[in-house]
C-alpha positions in Angstrom: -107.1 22.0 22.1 -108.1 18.2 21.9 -104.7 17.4 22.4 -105.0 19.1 25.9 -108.1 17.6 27.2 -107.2 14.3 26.2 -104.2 14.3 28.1 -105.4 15.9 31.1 -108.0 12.9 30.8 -105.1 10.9 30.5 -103.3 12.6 33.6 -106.5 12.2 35.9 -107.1 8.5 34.9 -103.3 7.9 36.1 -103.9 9.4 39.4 -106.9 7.5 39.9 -105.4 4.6 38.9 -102.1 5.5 41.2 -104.6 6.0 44.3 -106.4 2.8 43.8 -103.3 1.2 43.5 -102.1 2.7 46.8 -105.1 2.0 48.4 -105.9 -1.6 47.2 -102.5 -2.8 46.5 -100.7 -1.3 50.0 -103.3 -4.5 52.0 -101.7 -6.8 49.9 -98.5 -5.8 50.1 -98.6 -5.7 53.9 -100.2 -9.0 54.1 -97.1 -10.7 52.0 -94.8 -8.7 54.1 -95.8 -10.7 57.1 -96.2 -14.0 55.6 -92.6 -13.4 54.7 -92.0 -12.3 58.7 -94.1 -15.1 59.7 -92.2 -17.7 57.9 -89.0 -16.0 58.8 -89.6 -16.4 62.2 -90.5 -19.8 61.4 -87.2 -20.9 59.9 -84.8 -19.0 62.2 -86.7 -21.4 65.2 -85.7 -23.9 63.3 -82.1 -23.2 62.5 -81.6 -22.2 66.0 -82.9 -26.2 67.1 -80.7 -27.3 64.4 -77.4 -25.6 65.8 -78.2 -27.0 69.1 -78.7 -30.4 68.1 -75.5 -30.0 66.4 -73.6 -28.5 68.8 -74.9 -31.7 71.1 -73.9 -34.2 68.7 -70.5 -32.6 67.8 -69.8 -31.5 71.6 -71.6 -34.3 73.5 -73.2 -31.7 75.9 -75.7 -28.8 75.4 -74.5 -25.2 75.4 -75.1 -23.4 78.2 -76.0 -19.4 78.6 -78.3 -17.1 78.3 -80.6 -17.6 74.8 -78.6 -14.5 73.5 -75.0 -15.8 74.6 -76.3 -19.5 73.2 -77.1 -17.5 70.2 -73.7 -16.0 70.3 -72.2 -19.4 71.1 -73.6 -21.0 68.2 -73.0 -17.9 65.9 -69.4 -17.8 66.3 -66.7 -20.2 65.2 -65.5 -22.7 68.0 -61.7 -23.9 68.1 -62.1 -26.5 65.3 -63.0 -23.7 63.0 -67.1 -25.0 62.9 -69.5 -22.3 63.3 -73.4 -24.1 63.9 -75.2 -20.9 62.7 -74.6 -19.2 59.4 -76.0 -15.9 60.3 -77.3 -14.9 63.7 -80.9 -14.8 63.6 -82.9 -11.3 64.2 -84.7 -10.5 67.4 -84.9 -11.5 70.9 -84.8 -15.4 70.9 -85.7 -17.0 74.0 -84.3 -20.8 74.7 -85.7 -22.6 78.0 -86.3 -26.4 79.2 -86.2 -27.8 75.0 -87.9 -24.7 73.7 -87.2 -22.1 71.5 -89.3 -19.4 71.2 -89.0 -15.5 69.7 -90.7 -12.9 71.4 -93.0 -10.7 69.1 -92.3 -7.1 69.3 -95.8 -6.0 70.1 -99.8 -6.9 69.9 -100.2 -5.6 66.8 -97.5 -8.3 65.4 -98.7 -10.6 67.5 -102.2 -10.3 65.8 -101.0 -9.8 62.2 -98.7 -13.2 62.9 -101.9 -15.2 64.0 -104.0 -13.7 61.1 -101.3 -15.1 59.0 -101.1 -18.5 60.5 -104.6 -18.8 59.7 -106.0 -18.2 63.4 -109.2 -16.8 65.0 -108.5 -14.4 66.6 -112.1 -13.7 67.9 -110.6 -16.8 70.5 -108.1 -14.3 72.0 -110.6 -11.0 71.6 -109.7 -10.2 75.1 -105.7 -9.7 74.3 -106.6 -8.1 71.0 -105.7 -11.0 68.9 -102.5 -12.3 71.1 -103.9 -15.0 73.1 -101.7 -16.1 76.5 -99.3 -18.3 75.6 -99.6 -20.8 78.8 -103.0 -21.3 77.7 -102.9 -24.7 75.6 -105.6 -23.6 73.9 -103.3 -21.5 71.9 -100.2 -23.8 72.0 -99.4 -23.9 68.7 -100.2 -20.3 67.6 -97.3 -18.2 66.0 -97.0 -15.8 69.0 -96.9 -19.1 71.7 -94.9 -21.6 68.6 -92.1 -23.0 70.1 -89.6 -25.4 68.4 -88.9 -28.0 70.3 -85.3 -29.4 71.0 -84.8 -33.0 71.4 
């Protein structure tokens, strides 16, 4: 009969355990999930500027297209065999005038990506956390970030 109670103890100290674990550990591992989108997003800007600055050097002209046929462009290999981007990066990517920029899915990302960045979002309370990005107040937030090409 001891035997019993003490693993039913045993049993209800799990599920506690299990819940709190759910419960406190499911925050943190949301907030790694988007540090590791943040500085995904991050580094795909960056390879993107990279291929294009390539591609200028090695072609002695810009490509030209759409962002997602530039993507494309860069993505695939050319006659000599070179291909500028190993992998094509996820998402819609947006190139215009020397900028790159990747259009966040929704302002619920948007607000998660700023948290992340370290923002305030109590600046941009009136877009719920994703400020307007021709603002240059909020230049260099994640949701207005743009990589430069030069």
């Amino acid at each position: 009969m001891f035997n019993l109670i003490v693993a039913a103890i045993c049993i209800v100290v799990v599920a506690i355990l299990a819940v709190a674990g759910i419960f406190y550990g499911g925050s943190a591992f949301s907030i790694a999930n988007d540090k590791g989108r943040y500085a995904q997003y991050l580094n795909h800007g960056e390879q993107i500027a990279a291929a294009i600055k390539f591609y200028q050097t090695d072609k002695g002209q810009s490509p030209s297209g759409s962002a997602s046929e530039l993507v494309q462009i860069l993505s695939q290999p050319d006659a000599g065999g070179r291909t500028y981007l190993s992998s094509t990066p996820v998402g819609d990517w947006y190139v215009t005038e020397g900028i790159i920029y990747r259009k966040l899915l929704d302002n619920g990302e948007c607000k998660r990506m700023n948290v992340v960045a370290g923002k305030d979002i109590s600046q941009a309370s009136a877009s719920e956390g994703c400020p307007p990005c021709d603002d240059a107040t909020f230049s260099d937030w994640p949701a207005c970030a743009r990589t430069t090409i030069n």
